[in-house]
Structure formats: structure tokens, C-alpha cells
C-alpha positions in Angstrom: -10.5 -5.6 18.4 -11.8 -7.7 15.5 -9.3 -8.5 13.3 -8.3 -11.3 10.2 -5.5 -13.2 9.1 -5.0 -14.0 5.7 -3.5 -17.3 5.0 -2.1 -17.9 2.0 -2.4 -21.6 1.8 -2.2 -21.9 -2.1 -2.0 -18.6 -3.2 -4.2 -15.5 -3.4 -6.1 -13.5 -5.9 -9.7 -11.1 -5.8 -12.1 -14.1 -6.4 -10.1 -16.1 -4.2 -10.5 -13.6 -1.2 -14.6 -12.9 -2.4 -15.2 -16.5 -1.6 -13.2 -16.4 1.9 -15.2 -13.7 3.1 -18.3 -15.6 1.9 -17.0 -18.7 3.5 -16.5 -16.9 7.0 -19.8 -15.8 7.1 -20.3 -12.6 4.6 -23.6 -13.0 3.2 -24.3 -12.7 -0.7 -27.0 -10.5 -0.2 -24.7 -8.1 2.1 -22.1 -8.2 -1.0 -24.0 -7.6 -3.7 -26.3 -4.5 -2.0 -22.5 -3.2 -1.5 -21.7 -3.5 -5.4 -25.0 -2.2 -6.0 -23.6 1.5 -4.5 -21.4 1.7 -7.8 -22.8 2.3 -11.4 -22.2 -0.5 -12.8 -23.8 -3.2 -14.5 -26.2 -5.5 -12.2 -23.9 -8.5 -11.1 -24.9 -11.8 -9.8 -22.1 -13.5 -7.5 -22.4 -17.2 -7.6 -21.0 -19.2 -5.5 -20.2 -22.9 -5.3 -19.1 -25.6 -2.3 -16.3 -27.3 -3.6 -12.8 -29.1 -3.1 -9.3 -28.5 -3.1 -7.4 -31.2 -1.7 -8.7 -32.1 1.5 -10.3 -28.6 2.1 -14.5 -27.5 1.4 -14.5 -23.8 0.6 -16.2 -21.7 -2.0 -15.3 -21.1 -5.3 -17.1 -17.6 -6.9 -17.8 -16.3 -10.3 -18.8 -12.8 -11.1 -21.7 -12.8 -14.0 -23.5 -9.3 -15.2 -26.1 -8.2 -16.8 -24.1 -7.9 -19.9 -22.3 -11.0 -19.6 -19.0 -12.0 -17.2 -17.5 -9.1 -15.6 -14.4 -10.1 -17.5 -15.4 -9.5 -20.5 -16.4 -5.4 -19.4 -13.2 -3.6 -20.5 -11.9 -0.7 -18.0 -9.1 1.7 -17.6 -7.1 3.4 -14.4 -9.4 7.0 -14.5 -12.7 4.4 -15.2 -12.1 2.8 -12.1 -11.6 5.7 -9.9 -14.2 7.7 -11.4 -16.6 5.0 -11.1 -15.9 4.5 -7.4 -15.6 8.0 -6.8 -19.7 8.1 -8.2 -20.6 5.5 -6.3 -21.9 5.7 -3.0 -20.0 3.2 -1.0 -18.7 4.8 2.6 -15.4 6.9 3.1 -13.8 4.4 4.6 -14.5 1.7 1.5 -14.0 4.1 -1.1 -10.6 5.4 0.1 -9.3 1.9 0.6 -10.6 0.6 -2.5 -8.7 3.7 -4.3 -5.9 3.2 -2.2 -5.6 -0.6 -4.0 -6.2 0.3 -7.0 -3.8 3.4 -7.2 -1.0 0.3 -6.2 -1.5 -1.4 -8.9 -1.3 1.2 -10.8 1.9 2.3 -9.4 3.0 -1.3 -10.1 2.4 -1.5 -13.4 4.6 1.8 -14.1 7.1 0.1 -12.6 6.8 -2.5 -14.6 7.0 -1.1 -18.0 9.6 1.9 -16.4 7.2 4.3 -16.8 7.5 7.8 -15.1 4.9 9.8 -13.7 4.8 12.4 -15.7 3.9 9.5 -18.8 0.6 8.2 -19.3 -0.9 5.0 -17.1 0.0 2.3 -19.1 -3.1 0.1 -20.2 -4.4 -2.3 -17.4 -4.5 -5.2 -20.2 -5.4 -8.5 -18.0 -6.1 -6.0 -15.0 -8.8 -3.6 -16.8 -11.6 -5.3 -16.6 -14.8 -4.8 -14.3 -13.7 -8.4 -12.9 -10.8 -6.3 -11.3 -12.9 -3.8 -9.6 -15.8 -5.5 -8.0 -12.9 -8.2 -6.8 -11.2 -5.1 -5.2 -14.9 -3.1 -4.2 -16.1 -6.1 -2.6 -13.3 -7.4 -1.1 -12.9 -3.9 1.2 -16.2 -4.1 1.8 -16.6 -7.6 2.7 -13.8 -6.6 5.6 -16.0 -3.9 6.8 -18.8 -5.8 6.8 -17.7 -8.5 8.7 -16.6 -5.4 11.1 -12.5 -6.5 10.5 -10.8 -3.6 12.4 -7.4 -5.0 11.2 -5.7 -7.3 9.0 -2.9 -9.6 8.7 -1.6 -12.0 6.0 0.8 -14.6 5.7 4.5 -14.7 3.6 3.6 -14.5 0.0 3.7 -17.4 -1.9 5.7 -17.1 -5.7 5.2 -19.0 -8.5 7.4 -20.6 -10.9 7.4 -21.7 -14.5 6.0 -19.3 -17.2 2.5 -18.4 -18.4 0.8 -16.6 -21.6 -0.1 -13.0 -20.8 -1.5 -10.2 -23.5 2.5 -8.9 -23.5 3.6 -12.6 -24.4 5.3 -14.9 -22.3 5.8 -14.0 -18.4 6.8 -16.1 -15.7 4.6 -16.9 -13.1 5.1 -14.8 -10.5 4.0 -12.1 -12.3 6.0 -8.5 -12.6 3.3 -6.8 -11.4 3.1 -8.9 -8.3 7.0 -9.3 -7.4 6.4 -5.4 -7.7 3.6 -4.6 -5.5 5.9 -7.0 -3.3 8.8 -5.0 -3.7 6.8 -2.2 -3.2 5.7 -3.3 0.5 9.1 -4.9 1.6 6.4 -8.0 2.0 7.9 -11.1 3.1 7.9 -14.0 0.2 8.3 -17.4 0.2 8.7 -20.4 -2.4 6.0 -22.9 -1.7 7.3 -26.4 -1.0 5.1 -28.5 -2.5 7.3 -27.6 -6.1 3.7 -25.9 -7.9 4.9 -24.6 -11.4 2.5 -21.8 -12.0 0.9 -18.4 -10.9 0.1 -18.5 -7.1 -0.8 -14.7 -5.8 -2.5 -12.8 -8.7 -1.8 -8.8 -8.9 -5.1 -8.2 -7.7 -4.9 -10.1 -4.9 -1.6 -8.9 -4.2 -2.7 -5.3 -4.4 -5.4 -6.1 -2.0 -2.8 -7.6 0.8 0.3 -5.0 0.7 -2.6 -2.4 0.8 -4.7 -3.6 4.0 -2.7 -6.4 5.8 0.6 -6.6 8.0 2.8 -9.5 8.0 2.5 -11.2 10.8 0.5 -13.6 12.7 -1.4 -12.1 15.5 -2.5 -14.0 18.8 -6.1 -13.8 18.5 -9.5 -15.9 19.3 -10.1 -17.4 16.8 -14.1 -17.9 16.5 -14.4 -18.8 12.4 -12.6 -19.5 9.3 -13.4 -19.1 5.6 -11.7 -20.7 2.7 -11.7 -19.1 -1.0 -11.3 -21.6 -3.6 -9.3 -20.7 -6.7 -9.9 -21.9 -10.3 -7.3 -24.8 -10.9 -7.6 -28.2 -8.7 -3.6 -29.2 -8.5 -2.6 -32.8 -6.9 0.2 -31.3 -5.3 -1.8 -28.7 -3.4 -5.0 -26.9 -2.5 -5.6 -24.1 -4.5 -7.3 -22.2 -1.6 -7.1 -19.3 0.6 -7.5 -18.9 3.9 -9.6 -15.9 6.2 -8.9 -16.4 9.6 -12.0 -14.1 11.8 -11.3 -13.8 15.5 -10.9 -11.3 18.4 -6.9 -9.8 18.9 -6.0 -11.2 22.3 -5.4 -8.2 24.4 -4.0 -10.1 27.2 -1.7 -12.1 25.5 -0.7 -10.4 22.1 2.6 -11.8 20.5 4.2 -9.9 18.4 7.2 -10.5 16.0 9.8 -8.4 16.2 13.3 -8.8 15.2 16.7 -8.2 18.3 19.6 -6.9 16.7 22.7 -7.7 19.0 26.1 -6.7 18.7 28.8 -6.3 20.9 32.3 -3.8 20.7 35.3 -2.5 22.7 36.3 0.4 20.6 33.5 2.8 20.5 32.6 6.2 22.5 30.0 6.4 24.5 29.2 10.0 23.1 28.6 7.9 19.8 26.6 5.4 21.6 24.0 8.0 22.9 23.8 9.3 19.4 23.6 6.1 17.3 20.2 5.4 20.1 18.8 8.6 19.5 19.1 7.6 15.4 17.9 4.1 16.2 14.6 5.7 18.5 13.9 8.1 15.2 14.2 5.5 12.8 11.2 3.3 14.7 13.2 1.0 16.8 10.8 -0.4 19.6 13.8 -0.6 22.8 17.4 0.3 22.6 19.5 -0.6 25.2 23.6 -1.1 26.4 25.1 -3.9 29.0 28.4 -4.0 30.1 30.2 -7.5 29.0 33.6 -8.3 29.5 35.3 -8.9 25.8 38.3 -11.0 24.6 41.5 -9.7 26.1 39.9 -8.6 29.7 38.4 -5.6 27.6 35.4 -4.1 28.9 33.0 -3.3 26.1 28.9 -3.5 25.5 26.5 -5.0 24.1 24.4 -2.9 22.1 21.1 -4.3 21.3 18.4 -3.4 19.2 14.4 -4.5 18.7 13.1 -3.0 15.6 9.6 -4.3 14.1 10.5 -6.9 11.2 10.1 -4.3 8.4 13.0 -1.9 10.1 16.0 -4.7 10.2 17.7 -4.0 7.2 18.0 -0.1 7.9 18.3 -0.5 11.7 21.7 -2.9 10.3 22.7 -0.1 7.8 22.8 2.2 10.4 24.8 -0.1 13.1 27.2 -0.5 10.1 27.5 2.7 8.8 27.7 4.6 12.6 29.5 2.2 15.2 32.3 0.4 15.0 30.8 -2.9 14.8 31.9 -5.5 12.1 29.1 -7.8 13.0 25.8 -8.1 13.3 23.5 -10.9 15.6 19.8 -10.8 14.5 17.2 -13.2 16.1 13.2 -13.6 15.7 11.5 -12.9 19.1 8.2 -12.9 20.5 6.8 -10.4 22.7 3.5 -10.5 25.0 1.9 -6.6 24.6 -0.7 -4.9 27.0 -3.0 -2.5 25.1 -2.3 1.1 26.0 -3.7 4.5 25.4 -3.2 8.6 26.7 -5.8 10.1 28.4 -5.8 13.0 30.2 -6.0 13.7 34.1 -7.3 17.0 35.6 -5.1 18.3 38.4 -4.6 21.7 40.2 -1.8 22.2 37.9 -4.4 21.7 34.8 -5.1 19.2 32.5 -1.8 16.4 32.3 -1.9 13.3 29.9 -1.2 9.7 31.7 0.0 6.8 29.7 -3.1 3.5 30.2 -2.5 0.2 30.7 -5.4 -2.1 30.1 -5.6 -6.2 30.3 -8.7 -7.2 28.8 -10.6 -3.8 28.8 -9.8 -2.9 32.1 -7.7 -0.3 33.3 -5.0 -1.5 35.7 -2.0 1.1 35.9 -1.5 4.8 34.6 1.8 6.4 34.8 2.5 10.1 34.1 3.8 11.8 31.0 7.2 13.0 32.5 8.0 15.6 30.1 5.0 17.3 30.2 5.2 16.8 34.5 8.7 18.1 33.9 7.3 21.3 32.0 5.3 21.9 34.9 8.0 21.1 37.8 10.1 23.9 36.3 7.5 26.2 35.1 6.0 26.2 38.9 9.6 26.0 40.4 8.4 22.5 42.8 10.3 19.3 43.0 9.4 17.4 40.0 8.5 14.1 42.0 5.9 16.0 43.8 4.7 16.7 40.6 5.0 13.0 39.2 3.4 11.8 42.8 0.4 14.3 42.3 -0.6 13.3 38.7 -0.4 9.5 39.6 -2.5 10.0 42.4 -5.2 12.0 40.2 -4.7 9.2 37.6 -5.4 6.1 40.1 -8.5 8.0 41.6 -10.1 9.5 38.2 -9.4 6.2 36.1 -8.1 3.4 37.7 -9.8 3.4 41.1 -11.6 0.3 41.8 -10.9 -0.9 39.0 -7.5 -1.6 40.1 -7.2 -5.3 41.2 -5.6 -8.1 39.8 -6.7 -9.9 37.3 -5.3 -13.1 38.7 
């Protein structure tokens, strides 16, 4: 799978992420054919090698026909209907919408707006600036054929700046928002920047496509998008990592919730894992220990994708009797799988795929589906586990299956 990483070295924003993309290998002429799909003004992207601390990258300015795409006033509706004319694909339209209806959202939330209230006025956001940034960004992913997406933490800003409402501070509300919005990791830079880091725009664009994480991938090129400013302290510059997701070898970060109690029933145990499994947890499982005063107990533990922790902790609090809570960061090493389905004499039965690098190497039944049939025919049930893997290994592993090493 081809996928990206967005690293947010010194920040983020639309024209920041343009010149990435450009950087990585996106053509101009690929770009600007895409913009052409929406009825707009003609715009010329140019494009300049420059410096931001020690890194080369591009810098990009947006110029049309009638003057900087700035300057070109828009509302919410004006930007959907005009993508909704245009004749970009499904798959760019939709995410381009998707975007833009965050910030939108966002910026109700901002001025406490309800739905039922008219959109509040885009101000520094409703400009034509704003929509090529997000147009062109979605289908600069596409066109470098970027399956999937991942960013790093977001960086804040500090200090205050001048905005059409007066005075804000730099991380802007409308970012912290579409932050909020994504339960988006966020981090204060170290190198002490006072100023705006991640625009809305740009942070639109990453709570909207990306995941927070860092894949294992293969790395084969990287892009850097240079931002306006040219600090001492640090490189105003983001980062587009383009490689291929490691489907050997993919580590994933994911969160282990531990905890460990003498006092609970184990009918409350099964229930609080059937909660857990609902909720998105990845593995629940129980060990015997031996507690403080010779008391047997267990250790419950718990790994939940990152964005699940603080709900997978409500619920330990709110239904065991635990009064404490051990979380740790761990890294896990993930074959690709799939279903596909098997033909037997007992019809048509899903198997579950393993593959390492493409290649199929094991394919274990669907039990409750080989459970359905064991009682439905009135047969042992391993018969009917030992018949489907054996259709599995000769319809879609056989050969194939050696080891890799």
C-alpha cells in the first residue's frame, strides 16, 4: 500500500502541504490540470527552491487571472457549490467537502454557534486561497496514488496575532478546535517559537485524511513545503514522507492498559470484556497473580488503539473495582489479513487470510459460521473446522505455502 506521513517539522498549513507534494514529486502541470476541473479563475502555481534552516524545499504562491487567490472573497455554500460543479473525481470531491465541512464545523464552535444558526462568515478562511489549498492538496494525494495517510503530533503556537475579530493567540481557536474535534495528539514545540505554527486550513486538511501515528513503511522519497516566515530558531517547513506500508513488519502504536484486583467477580469480568471488545479494544485478556496478603487475584489487561485510552479507563473505573490504572506505549508487528470465501460441500464458508508480503501463508476458518453449520448438519464441529481448512489450504494457500525464511 502506498501511503504518507506528514511531519510536522515547523508547522502546517494549505500552501505549506501544496509545496510538499510538489517537492515529493507532484508535477505542476498534474496540479494545475486538477484545479482546472473547478470553475474558477485560471491560477498559476509558482513555485520557488528555497531555505529554511538547514532544509531546501519549496515555497508556493497561488496567483490568478484576477490577481492572488487571496484577494477572491468566498463563503461556506460558494465553496461547496463550486466543487460540487466542478468535475474533479468522487473520491476528490467528497474528501475535499469532507475538509471543508470541518472547518466549518470548527468555526461554529468557535463563535458557539448552533446548527440551526447561519454559518458564520469564513473571514481569513473565505477566500479562493482556501479552496484550491484544500482542492489541490486532496488531489495531489491521489495523484501521487497515496492510499493512506499519517501525520505527526500537532505542533501549537504561542504568543498572540492580529486576526479580522482582533487579537487571537496563536494557536488559533479554530485550530485547537478542529484539534479537539479529532482527539488529535498536540505538542508544544521546543525550540520556544512565539507564533502561529498549524494554520486552520492545514489543520482541517490533517484531522480529515491522516491518523496519528507513524507507520513502518519504505521509505522511497520525501518532500518539504516551505512556509512564509524564515525563523532562527526553526525551519518553518513541512514534511511529506512517500513510501510503501511495510507489510511484513508493520508497527503499530497502541496503548496496554494494566490493572490488577482481588475483589471482583468473575461474572463482572466476562462482562466488563464483552464492553471493552464493543467499545474497539484490540485484545482483552486475565492472568492469575498472586496479590498482597497471599490473595489470588488478576490481572486484567487491556490494548486499545491510542484514540480509545481515555474511555477504555472510564470504563475500568466506572465497572471494576479497580482504583488504579497502569497504561504503557507499545509496539506491535501486524500481518496483513483479509476474508475470503472457500467453497465446500457444505456451501460457500469465509476463511480469515494471512499474507506476508503479498503472499498467502495461513487461512483459518470462521468458527461461528462453521459452528452454524456443525449444528445445523448435526456433525462434530471439528470435522467441520478440519474440512474448511483443508478446502482453504488447497483453494488459496496451496503452494504458496512455504516459508518465507
Amino acid at each position: 500500500m502506498h501511503v504518507g506521513y506528514i511531519h510536522m517539522i515547523g508547522g502546517a498549513s494549505g500552501d505549506m502541504l501544496l509545496g510538499a507534494l510538489l517537492d515529493a514529486g507532484l508535477t505542476v502541470e498534474a496540479l494545475q490540470a486538477e484545479l482546472a476541473k473547478l470553475p474558477i479563475p485560471s491560477c498559476a502555481i509558482e513555485t520557488k527552491q528555497d531555505r529554511r534552516g538547514g532544509l531546501q524545499g519549496l515555497h508556493v504562491t497561488l496567483q490568478t487571472s484576477t490577481g492572488e487567490a487571496e484577494s477572491v472573497r468566498m463563503g461556506w455554500d460558494d465553496f461547496a457549490s463550486t466543487i460540487n460543479a466542478g468535475s474533479l473525481s468522487t473520491t476528490v470531491a467528497q474528501r475535499s467537502l469532507a475538509v471543508i465541512r470541518r472547518l466549518e464545523e470548527a468555526e461554529r464552535k468557535v463563535h458557539r454557534s448552533g446548527a440551526e444558526d447561519p454559518s458564520p462568515h469564513p473571514h481569513e478562511l473565505g477566500t479562493l486561497d482556501t479552496l484550491i489549498d484544500v482542492v489541490g492538496t486532496v488531489a495531489g494525494f491521489e495523484l501521487l496514488g497515496i492510499e493512506r495517510l499519517y501525520a505527526s503530533a500537532i505542533p501549537m503556537g504561542s504568543g498572540v496575532f492580529n486576526a479580522a475579530h482582533g487579537p487571537l493567540p496563536a494557536a488559533a481557536p479554530a485550530t485547537v478546535e478542529l484539534a479537539a474535534m479529532a482527539k488529535a495528539p498536540v505538542t508544544t514545540p521546543p525550540y520556544g517559537y512565539t507564533g502561529e505554527l498549524v494554520t486552520p486550513t492545514g489543520a482541517a486538511i490533517v484531522t480529515e485524511l491522516c491518523e496519528f501515528t507513524r507507520p513502518a513503511m519504505r521509505l522511497e522519497r520525501v518532500g518539504y513545503g516551505l512556509g512564509t516566515r524564515n525563523p532562527e530558531s526553526y525551519p518553518n517547513a513541512v514534511a511529506l514522507w512517500v513510501g510503501e506500508l511495510d507489510s511484513v513488519d508493520v508497527s503499530s502504536g497502541v496503548t496496554l492498559l494494566e490493572t490488577n484486583m482481588d475483589d471482583i467477580s468473575p461474572q463482572i469480568l466476562g462482562y466488563v470484556q464483552e464492553r471493552l471488545f464493543a467499545l474497539g479494544a484490540l485484545d482483552v485478556w486475565h492472568t492469575s497473580i498472586q496479590m498482597k496478603k497471599n490473595r489470588p487475584g488478576v490481572l486484567l489487561s487491556v490494548l486499545v488503539p491510542e484514540s480509545l485510552e481515555g474511555q477504555a479507563v472510564a470504563m475500568l473505573f466506572q465497572e471494576t473495582t479497580t482504583l488504579g490504572v497502569r497504561r504503557r506505549d507499545v509496539q506491535r508487528h501486524v500481518a496483513d489479513r483479509e476474508m475470503r470465501d472457500v467453497d465446500t460441500e457444505y456451501g460457500r464458508v469465509p476463511v480469515k487470510v494471512k499474507l506476508l508480503e503479498g503472499r498467502v501463508v495461513a487461512a483459518a476458518p470462521e468458527y461461528d459460521v462453521c459452528r452454524g453449520i456443525a449444528m445445523q448438519k448435526g456433525i462434530p464441529l471439528q470435522d467441520v473446522l478440519a474440512l474448511v481448512a483443508q478446502a482453504a489450504r488447497q483453494q488459496l494457500v496451496g503452494d504458496a505455502f512455504q516459508p518465507l525464511l
